[in-house]
PARO-348902 format. One record per residue (C-alpha): residue number from 1; chain; x, y, z. Coordinates in steps of 0.001 Angstrom, whole numbers, always signed. Layout:
     n   chain      east     north        up
   NUM       A         X         Y         Z
...
***
This chain:
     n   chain      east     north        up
     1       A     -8210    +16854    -33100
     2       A    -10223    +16581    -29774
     3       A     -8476    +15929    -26280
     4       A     -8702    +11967    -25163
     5       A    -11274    +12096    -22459
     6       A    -11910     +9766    -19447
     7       A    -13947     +9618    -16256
     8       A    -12365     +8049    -13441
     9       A    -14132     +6472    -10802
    10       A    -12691     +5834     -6863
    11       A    -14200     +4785     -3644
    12       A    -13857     +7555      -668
    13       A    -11401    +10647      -860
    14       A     -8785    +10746     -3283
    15       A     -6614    +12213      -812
    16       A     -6725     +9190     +1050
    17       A     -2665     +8631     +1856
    18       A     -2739     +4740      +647
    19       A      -667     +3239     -2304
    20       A     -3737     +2833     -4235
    21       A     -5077     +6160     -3739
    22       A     -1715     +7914     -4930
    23       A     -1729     +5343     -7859
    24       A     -4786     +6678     -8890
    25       A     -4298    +10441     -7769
    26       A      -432    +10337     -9524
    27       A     -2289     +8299    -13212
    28       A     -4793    +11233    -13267
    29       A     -2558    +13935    -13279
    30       A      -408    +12170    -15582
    31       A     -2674    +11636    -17674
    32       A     -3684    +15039    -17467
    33       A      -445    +16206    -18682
    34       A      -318    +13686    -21447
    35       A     -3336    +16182    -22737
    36       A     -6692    +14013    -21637
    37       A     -9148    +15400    -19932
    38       A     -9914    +13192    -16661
    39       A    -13235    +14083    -14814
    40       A    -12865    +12430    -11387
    41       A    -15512    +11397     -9130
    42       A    -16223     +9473     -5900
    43       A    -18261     +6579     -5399
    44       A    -18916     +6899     -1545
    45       A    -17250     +5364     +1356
    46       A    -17082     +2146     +2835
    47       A    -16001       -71      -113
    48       A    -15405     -3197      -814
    49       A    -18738     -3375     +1881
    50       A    -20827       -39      +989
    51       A    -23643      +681     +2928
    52       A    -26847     +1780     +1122
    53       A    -26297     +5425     +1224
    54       A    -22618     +5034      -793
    55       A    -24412     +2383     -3630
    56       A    -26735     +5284     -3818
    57       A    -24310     +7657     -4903
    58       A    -22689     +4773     -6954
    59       A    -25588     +4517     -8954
    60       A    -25837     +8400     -8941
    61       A    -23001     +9012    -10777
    62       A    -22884     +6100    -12738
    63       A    -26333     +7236    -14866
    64       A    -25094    +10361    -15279
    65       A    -22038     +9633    -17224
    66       A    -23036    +10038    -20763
    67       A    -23501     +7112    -23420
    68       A    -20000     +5843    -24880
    69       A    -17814     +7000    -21995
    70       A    -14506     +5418    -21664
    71       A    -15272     +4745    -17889
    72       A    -12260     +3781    -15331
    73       A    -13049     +2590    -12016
    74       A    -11075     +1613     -9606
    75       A    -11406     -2130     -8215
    76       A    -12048     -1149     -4410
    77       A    -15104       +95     -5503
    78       A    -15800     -1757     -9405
    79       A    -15794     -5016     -7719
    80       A    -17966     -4492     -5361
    81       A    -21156     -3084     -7974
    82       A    -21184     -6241     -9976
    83       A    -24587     -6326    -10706
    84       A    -24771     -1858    -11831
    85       A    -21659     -2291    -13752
    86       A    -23588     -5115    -15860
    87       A    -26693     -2440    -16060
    88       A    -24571       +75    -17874
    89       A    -22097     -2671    -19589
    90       A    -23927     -2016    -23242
    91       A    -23776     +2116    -23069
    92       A    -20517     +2152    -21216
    93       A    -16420     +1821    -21937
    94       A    -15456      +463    -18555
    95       A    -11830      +131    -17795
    96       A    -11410     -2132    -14347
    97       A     -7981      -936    -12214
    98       A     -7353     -3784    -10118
    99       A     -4732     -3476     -7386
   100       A     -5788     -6818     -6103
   101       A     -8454     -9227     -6517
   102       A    -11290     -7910     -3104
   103       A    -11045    -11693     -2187
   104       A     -7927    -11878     -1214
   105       A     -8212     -9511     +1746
   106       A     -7051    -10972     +4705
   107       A     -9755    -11364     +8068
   108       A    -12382    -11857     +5576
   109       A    -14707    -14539     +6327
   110       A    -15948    -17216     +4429
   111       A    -19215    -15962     +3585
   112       A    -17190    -12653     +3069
   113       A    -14956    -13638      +838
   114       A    -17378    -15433     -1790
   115       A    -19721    -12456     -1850
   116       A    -16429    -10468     -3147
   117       A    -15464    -13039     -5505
   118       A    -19006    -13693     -6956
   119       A    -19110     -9851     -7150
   120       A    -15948     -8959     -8737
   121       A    -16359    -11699    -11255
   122       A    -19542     -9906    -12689
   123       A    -18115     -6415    -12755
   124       A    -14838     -7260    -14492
   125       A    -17160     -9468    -16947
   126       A    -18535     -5872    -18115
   127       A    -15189     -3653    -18704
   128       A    -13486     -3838    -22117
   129       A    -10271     -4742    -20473
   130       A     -8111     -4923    -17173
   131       A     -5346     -3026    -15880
   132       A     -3487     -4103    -12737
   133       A      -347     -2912    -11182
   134       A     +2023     -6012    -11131
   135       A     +2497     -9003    -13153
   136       A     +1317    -11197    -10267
   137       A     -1871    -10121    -10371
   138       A     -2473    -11067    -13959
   139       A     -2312    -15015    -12467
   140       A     -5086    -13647     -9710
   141       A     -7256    -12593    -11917
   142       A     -7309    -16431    -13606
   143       A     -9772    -17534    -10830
   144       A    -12549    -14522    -11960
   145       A    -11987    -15836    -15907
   146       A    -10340    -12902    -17233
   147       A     -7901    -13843    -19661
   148       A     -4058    -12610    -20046
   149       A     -4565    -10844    -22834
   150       A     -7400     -8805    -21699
   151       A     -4814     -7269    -19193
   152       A     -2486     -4967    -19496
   153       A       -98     -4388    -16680
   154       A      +967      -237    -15693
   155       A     +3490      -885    -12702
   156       A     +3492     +2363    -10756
   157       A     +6021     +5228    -10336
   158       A     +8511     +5718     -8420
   159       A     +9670     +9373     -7510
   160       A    +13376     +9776     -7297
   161       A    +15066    +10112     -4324
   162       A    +18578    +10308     -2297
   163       A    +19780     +7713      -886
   164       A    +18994     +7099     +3234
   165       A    +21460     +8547     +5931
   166       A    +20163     +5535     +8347
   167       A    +21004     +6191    +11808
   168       A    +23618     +7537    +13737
   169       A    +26724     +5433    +14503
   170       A    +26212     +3830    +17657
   171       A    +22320     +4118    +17504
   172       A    +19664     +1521    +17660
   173       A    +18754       +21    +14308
   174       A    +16215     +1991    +13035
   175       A    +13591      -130    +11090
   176       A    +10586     +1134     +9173
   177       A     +7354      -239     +8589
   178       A     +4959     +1997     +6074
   179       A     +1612      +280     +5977
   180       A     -1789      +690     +7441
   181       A     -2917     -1067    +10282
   182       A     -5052     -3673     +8483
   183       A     -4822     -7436     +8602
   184       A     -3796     -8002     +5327
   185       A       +18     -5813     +6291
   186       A      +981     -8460     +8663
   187       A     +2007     -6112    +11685
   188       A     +1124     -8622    +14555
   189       A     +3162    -10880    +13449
   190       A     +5976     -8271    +12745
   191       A     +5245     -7259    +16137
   192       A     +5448    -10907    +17672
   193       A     +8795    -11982    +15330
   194       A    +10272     -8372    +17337
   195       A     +9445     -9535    +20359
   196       A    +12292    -12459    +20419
   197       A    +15073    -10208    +19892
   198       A    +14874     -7610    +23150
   199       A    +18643     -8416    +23704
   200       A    +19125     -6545    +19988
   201       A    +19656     -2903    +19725
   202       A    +16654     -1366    +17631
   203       A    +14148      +870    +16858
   204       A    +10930      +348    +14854
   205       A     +8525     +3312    +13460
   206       A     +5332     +2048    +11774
   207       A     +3630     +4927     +9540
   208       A       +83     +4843     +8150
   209       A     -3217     +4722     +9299
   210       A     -5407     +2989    +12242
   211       A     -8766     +4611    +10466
   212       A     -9267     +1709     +8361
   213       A     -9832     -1270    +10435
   214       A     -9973       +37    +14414
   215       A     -9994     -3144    +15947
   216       A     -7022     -4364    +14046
   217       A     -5483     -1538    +15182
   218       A     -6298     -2224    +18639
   219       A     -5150     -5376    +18660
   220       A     -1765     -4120    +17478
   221       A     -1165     -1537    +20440
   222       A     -2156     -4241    +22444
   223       A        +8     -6842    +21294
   224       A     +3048     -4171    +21739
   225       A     +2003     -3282    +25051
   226       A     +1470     -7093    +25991
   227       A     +5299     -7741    +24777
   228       A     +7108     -4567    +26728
   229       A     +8035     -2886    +23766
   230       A     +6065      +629    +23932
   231       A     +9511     +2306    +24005
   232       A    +10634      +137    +20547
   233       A     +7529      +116    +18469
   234       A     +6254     +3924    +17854
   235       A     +3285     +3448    +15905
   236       A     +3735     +7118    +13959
   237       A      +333     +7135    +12511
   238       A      -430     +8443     +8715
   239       A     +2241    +10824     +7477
   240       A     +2222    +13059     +4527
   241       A     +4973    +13550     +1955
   242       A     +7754    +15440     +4320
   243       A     +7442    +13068     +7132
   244       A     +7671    +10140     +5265
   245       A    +10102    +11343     +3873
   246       A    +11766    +12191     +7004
   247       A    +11700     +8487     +8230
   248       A    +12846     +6920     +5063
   249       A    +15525     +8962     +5531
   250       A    +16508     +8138     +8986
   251       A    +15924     +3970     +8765
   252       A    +18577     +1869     +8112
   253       A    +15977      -781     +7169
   254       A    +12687     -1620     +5515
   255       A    +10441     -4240     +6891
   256       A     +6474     -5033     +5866
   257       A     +5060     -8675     +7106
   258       A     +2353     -8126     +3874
   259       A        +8    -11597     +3756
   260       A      -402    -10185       -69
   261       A      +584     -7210     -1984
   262       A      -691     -6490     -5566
   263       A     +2670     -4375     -5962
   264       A     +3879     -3062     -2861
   265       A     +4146      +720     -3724
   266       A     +6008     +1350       +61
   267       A     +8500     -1406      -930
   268       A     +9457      +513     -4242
   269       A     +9933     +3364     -2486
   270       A    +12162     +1791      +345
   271       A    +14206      +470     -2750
   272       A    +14484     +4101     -4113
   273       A    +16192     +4881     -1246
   274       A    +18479     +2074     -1078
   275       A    +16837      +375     +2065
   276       A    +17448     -3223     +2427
   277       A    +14250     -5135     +2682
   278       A    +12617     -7816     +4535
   279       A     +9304     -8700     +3357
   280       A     +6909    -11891     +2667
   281       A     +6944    -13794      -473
   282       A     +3270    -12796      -666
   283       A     +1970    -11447     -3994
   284       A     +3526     -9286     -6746
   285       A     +6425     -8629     -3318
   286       A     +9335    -11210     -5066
   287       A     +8320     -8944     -8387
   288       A     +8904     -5667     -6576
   289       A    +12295     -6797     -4441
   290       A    +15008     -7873     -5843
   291       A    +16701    -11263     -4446
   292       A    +20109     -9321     -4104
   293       A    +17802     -6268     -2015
   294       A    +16167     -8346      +336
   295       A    +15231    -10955     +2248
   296       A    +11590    -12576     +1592
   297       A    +10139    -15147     +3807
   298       A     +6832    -16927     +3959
   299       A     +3997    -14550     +5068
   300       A     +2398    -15484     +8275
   301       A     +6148    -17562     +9675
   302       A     +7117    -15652    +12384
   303       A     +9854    -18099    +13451
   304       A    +11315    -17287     +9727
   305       A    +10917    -13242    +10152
   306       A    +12457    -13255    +13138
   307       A    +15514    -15224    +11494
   308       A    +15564    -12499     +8754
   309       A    +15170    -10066    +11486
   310       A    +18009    -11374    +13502
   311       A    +20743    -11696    +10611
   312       A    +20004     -8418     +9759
   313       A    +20524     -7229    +12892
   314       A    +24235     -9112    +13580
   315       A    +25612     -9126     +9813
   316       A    +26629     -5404     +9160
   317       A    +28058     -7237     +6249
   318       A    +25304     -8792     +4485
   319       A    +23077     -5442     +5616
   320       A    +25553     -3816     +3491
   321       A    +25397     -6201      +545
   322       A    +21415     -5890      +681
   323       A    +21839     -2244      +538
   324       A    +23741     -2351     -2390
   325       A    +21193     -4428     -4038
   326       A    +18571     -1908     -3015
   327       A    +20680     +1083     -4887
   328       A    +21240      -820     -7754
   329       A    +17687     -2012     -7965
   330       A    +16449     +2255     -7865
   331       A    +17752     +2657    -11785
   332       A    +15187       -70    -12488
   333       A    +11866     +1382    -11106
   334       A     +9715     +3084    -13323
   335       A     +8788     +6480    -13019
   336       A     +5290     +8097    -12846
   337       A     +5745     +9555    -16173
   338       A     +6031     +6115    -18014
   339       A     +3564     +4597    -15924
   340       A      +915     +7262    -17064
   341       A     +1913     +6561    -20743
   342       A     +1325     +3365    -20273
   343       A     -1644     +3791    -19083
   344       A     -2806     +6039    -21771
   345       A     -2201     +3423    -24185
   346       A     -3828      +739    -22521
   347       A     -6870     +2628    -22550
   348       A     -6781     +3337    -26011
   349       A     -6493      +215    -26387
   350       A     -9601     -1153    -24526
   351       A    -11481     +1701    -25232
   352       A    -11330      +880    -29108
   353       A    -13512     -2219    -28204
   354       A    -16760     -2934    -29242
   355       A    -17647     -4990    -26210
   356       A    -17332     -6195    -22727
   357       A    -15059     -9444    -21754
   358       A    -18345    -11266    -20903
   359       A    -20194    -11075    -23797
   360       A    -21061    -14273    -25079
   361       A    -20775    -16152    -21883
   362       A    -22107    -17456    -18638
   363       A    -22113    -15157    -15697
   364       A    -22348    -15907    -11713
***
């Protein structure tokens, strides 16, 4: 019996240290164990807005693939080559990962947004099927007329790990914030909500990336510079495995201001440590945190983050009952493993049929 085969399709570097990329790096080489053979390849940088030179290499790759490949591209990139996915619909299995719908990016424009929407709505027209990371994003994808049961949902792993030592007693709360600096992760108004508790005791370290969106970044050291609180907010940049580690272990809180989330992989993993949380109600986030593990408030209300803020910073007791939610809530996160099974099924599945979602019916 031959091996299952795939091709697997991602914007930039898979290296890239964001919760999609590691969803897609940690599926291949589960799926790689599960015995299928996964060629990867890049679609070019600059997605969901590629500049001639990446569609070039888009459409490079995509003719090459041979006739009757099961096909899985990620939605970064599928959603924004509508109109080439549709050229190869008829010779080609495609399988659409969708973190979360292009559209809803925050700091889009207008004009922006409805290019992404038009777009995405003609590439996912020409997979055989969906998969998308959270249950929350099966209601997104209503709006693009793709169907429930043409989705199949893989949530993604969570590795194991001990428990957070938190700080030491009589430090500053130490808060954590894993996110890149992009508009959609909320951190100006995490930074603003801060700055109306100076008379509390704490510490916040913000890990990930300013690559992606420079002047967002920008306007976030300048926002903590404008509120006197260089020596509180240490904006640790992008961290690999031990120093993320390293500062999970030494928080004694989680906290992303997300204006969406198609999962929240940074959220699982604050939960794996038994972090208590306070998040938005943005997304697939209620999904991902447990009432009893956190506290979720409207994305975008400062006034109500800095409430959350402020309770958890007085109520050692209710900090305590949140972190119990957050260890009881670690037995209930899959693992990488099962989410790589699941994904091998649902691939099976779509790739058994004979043709795309929008056959039969009007396109944009």
């Amino acid at each position: 019996m031959s091996r299952p085969h795939c091709h697997f399709l991602f914007p930039g570097a898979l290296d890239t240290r964001t919760g999609g990329f590691i969803y897609d790096r940690r599926i291949i080489e589960g799926l790689r164990a599960l015995g299928w053979t996964v060629q990867a390849a890049s679609l070019g940088e600059g997605y969901p807005f590629p500049a001639d030179a990446a569609r070039r290499q888009a459409q490079a790759v995509i003719e090459a693939l041979p006739d009757d490949s099961l096909v899985v591209a990620d939605g970064l990139a599928f959603g924004a080559l509508g109109a080439l996915a549709q050229a190869h619909a008829g010779r080609l299995r495609w399988v659409a990962l969708v973190h979360h719908p292009l559209a809803l990016e925050t700091g889009l424009d207008e004009a922006g947004r409805q290019t992404l929407h038009a777009g995405e709505t003609l590439a996912l027209a020409a997979a055989r099927g969906v998969i998308v990371t959270s249950p929350g994003t099966v209601q997104d994808l209503a709006c693009h007329g793709v169907a429930p049961g043409d989705i199949q949902v893989v949530l993604p792993g969570t590795d194991p790990a001990p428990p957070a030592d938190g700080s030491a007693a009589g430090a500053p709360l130490q808060l954590l914030c894993v996110a890149s600096l992009t508009p959609r992760k909320g951190h100006l108004a995490l930074v603003q909500a801060l700055a109306g508790l100076k008379d509390h005791r704490w510490q916040l370290r913000c890990a990930g990336s300013d690559r992606f969106d420079p002047d967002c970044a920008a306007q976030v050291r300048s926002a903590i510079d404008a509120h006197g609180l260089a020596d509180r907010i240490l904006l640790a940049g992008e961290q690999d495995e031990a120093g993320l580690a390293r500062l999970y272990g030494g928080a004694d809180a989680f906290v992303l201001a997300s204006f969406h989330e198609g999962y929240g992989m940074a959220l699982a993993e604050a939960l794996a440590r038994g972090l208590p949380v306070i998040s938005t109600r943005a997304g697939a986030i209620p999904g991902t945190v447990p009432p009893d593990a956190g506290e979720l408030v409207p994305p975008g209300d400062v006034d109500a983050l800095r409430s959350a803020l402020r309770r958890l910073m007085e109520d050692a007791a209710w900090r305590t009952q949140l972190r119990q939610g957050a260890r009881r809530a670690r037995a209930l996160l899959p693992d990488w493993p099962a989410s790589s099974a699941g994904f091998a099924r649902a691939l099976q599945a779509f790739g058994a049929r004979r043709q795309p979602l929008g056959q039969g019916r009007e396109l944009p």
